[in-house]
DRENTORKOL-3810 file (N, C-alpha, C; in nm, 4 decimals):
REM DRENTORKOL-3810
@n.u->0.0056; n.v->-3.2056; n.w->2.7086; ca.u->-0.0379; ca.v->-3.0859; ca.w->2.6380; c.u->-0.1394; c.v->-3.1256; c.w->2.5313
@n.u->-0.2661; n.v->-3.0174; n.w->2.5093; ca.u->-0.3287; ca.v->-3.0850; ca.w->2.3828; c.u->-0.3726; c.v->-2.9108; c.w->2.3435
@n.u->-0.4209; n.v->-2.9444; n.w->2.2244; ca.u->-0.4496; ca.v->-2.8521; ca.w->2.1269; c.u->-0.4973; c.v->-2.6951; c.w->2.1881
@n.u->-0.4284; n.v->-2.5950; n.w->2.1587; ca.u->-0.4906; ca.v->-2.4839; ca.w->2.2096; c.u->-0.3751; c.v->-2.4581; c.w->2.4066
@n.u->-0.3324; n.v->-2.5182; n.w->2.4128; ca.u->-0.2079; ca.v->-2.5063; ca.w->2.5605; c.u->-0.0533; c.v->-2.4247; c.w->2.4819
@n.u->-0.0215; n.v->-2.3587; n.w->2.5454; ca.u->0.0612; ca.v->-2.2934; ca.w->2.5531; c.u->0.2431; c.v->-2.3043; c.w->2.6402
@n.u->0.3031; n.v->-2.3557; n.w->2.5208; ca.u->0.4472; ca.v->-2.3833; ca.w->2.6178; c.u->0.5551; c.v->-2.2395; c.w->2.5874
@n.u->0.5916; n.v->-2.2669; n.w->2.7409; ca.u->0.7122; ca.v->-2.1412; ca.w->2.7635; c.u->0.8351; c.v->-2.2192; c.w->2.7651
@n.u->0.9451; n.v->-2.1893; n.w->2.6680; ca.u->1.0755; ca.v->-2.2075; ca.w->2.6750; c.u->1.1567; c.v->-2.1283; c.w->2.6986
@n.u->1.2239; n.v->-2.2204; n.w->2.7881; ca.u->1.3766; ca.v->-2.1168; ca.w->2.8469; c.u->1.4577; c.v->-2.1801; c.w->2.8073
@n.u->1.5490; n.v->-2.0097; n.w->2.6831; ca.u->1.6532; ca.v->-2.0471; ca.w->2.6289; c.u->1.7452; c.v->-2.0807; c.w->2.6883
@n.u->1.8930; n.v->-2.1429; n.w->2.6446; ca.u->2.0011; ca.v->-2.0997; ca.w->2.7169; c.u->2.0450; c.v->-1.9874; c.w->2.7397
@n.u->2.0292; n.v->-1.9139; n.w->2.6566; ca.u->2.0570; ca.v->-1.7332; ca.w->2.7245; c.u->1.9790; c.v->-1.6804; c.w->2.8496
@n.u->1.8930; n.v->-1.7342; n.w->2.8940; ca.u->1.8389; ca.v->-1.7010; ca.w->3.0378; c.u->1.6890; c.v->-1.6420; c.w->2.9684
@n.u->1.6558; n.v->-1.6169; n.w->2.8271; ca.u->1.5457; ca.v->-1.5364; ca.w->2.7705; c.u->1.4219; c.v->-1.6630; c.w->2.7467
@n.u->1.3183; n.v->-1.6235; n.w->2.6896; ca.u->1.2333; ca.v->-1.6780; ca.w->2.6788; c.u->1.1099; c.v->-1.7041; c.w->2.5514
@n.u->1.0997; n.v->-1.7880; n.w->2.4772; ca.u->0.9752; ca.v->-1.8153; ca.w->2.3914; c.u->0.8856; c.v->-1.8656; c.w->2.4064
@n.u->0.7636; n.v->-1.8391; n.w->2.3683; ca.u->0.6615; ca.v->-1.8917; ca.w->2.3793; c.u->0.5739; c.v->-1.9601; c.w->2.2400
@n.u->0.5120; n.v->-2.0717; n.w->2.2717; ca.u->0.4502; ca.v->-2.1222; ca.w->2.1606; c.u->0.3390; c.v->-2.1635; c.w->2.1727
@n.u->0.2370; n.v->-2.1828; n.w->2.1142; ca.u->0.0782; ca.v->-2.2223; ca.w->2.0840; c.u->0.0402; c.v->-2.3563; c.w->1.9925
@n.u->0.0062; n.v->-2.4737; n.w->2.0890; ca.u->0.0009; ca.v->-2.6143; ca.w->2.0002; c.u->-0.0984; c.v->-2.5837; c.w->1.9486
@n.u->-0.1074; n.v->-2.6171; n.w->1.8173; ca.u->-0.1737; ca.v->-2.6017; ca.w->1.7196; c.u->-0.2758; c.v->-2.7543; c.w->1.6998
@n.u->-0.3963; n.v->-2.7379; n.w->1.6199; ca.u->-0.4791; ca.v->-2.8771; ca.w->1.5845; c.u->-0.3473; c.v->-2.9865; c.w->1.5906
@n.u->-0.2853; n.v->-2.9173; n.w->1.4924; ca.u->-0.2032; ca.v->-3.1006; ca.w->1.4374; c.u->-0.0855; c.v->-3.1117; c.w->1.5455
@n.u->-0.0809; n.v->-3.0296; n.w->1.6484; ca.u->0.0047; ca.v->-3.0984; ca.w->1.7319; c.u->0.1445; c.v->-3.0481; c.w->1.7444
@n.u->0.1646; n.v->-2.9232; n.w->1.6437; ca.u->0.3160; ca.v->-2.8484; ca.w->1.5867; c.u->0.2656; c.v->-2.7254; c.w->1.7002
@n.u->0.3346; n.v->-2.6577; n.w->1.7519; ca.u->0.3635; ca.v->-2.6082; ca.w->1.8673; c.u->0.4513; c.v->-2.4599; c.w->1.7702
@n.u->0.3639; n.v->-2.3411; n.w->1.7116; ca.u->0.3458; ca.v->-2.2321; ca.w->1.6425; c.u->0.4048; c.v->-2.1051; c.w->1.7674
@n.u->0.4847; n.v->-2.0598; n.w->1.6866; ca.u->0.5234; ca.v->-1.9588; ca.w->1.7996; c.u->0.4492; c.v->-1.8242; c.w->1.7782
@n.u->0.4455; n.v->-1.7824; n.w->1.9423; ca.u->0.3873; ca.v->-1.6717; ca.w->1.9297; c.u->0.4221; c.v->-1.5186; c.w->1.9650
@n.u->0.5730; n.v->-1.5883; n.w->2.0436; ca.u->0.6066; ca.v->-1.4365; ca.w->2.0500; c.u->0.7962; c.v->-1.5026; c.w->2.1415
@n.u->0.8809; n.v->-1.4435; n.w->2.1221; ca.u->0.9975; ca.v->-1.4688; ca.w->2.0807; c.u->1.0803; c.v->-1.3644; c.w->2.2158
@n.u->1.2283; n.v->-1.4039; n.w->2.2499; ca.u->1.3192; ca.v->-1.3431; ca.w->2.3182; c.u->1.2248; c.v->-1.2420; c.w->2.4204
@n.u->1.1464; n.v->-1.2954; n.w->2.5112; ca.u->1.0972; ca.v->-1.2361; ca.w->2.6078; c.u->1.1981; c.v->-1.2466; c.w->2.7072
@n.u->1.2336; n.v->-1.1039; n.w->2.7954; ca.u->1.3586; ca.v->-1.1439; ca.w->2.9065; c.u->1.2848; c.v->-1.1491; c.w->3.0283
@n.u->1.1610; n.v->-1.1612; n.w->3.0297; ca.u->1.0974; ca.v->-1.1827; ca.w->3.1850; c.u->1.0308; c.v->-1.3312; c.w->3.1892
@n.u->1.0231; n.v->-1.4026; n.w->3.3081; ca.u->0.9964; ca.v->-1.5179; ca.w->3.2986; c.u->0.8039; c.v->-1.4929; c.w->3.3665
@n.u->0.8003; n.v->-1.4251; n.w->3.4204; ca.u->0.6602; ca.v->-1.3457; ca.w->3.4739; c.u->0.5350; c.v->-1.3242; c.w->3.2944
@n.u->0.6602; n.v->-1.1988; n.w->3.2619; ca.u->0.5961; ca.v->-1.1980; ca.w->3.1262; c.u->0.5635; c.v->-1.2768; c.w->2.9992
@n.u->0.6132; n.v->-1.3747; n.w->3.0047; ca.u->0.6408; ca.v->-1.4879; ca.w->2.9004; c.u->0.5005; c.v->-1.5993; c.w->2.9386
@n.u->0.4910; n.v->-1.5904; n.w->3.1445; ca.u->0.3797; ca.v->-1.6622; ca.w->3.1504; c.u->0.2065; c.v->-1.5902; c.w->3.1390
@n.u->0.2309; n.v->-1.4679; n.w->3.0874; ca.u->0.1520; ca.v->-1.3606; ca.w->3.0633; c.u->0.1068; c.v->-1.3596; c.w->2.9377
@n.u->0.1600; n.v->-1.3655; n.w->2.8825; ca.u->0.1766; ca.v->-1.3740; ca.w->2.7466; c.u->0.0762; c.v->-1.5161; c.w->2.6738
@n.u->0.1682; n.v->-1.6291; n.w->2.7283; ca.u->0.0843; ca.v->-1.7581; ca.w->2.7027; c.u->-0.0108; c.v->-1.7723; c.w->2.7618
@n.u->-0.0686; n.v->-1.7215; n.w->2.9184; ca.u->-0.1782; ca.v->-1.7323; ca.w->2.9323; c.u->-0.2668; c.v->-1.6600; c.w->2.8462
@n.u->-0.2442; n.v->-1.5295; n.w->2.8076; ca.u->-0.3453; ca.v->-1.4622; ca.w->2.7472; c.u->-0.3748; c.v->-1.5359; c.w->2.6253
@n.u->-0.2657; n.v->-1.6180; n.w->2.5303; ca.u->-0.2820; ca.v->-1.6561; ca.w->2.4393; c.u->-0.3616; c.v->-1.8328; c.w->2.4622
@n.u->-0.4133; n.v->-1.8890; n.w->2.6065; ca.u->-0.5061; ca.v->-1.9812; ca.w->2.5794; c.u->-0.6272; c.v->-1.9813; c.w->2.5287
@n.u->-0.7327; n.v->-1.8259; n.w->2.5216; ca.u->-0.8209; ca.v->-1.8301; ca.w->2.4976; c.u->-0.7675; c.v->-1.8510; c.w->2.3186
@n.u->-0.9068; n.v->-1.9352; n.w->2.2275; ca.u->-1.0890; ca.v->-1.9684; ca.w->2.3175; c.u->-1.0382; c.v->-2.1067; c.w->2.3643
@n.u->-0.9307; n.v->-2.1925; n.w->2.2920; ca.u->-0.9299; ca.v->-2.3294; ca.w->2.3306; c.u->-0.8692; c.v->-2.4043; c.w->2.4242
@n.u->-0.7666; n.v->-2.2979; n.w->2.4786; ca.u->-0.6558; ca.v->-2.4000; ca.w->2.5298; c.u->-0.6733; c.v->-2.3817; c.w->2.6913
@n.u->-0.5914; n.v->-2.4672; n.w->2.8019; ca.u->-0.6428; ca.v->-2.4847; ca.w->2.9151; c.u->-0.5169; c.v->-2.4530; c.w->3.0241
@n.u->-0.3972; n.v->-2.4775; n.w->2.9665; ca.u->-0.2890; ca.v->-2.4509; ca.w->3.1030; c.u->-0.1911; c.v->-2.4145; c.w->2.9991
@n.u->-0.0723; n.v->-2.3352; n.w->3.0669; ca.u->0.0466; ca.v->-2.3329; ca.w->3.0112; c.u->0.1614; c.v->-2.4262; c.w->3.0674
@n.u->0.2449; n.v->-2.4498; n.w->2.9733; ca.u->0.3287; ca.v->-2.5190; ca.w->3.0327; c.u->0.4628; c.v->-2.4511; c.w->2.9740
@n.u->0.5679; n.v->-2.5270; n.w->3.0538; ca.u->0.7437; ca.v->-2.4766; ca.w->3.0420; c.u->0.8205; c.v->-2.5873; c.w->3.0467
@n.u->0.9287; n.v->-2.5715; n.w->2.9991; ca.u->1.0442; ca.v->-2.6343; ca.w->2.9495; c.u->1.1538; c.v->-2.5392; c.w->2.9500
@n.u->1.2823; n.v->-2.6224; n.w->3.0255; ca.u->1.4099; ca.v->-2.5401; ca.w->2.9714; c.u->1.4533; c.v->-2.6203; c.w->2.7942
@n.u->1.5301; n.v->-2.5261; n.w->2.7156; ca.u->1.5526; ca.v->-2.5442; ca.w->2.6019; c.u->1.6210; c.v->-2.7255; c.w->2.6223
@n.u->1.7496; n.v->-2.7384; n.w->2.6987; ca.u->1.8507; ca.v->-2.8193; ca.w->2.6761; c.u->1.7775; c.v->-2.9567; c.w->2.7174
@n.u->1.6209; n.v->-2.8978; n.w->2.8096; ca.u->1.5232; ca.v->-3.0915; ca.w->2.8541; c.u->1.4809; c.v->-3.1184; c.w->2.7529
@n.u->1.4618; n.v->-3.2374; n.w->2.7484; ca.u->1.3644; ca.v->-3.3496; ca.w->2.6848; c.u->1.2463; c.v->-3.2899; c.w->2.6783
@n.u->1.1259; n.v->-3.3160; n.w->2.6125; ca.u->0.9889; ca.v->-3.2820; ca.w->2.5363; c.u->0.9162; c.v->-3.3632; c.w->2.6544
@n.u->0.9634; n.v->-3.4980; n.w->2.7446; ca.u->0.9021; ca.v->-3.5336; ca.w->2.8096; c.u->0.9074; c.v->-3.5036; c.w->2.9833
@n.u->1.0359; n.v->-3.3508; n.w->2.9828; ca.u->1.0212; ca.v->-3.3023; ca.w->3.0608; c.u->0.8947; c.v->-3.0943; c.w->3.0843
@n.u->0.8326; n.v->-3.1863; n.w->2.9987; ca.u->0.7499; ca.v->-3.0608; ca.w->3.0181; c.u->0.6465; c.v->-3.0824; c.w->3.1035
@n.u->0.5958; n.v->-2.9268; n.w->3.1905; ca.u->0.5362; ca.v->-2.9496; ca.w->3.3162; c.u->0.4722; c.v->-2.8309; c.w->3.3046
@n.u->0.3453; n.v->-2.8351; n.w->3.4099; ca.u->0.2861; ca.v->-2.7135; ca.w->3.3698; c.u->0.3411; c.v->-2.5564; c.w->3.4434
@n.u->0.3413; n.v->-2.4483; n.w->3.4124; ca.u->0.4475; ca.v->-2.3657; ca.w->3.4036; c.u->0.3350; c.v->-2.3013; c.w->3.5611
@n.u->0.4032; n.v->-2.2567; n.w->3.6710; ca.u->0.4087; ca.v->-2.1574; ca.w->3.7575; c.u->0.5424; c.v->-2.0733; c.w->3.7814
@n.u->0.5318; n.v->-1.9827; n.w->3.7646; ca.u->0.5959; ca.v->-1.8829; ca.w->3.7408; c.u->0.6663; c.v->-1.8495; c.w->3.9099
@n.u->0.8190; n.v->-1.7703; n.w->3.9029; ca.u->0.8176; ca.v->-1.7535; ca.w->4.0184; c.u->0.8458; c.v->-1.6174; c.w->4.0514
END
């Protein structure tokens, strides 16, 4: 992931957040308890423009080095 990419997390409740890496690398949220996994990748895509290039996902309970880039199903 680099500056301006967009990660989708799936909570343990089955819901969803989304966040926006920022310059320094802190990962700024942008929008919270989404219950669609469609919409959540909607969401972060819209939020790559002007800088960022793919979204990616994570379930809450993986590792940071299990993040991958997000297709939706």
């Amino acid at each position: 992931m680099s500056s301006g990419d967009c990660l989708v997390t799936e909570r343990l409740d089955g819901r969803f957040d989304v966040f926006k890496l920022s310059v320094s690398g802190v990962p700024q949220p942008i929008r919270r308890d989404i219950s669609d996994p469609r919409m959540a990748w909607l969401v972060a895509h819209t939020k790559l423009f002007p800088n960022g290039h793919d979204v990616y996902y994570k379930r809450q309970d993986e590792p940071d080095t299990a993040v991958r880039v997000y297709r939706p199903r």
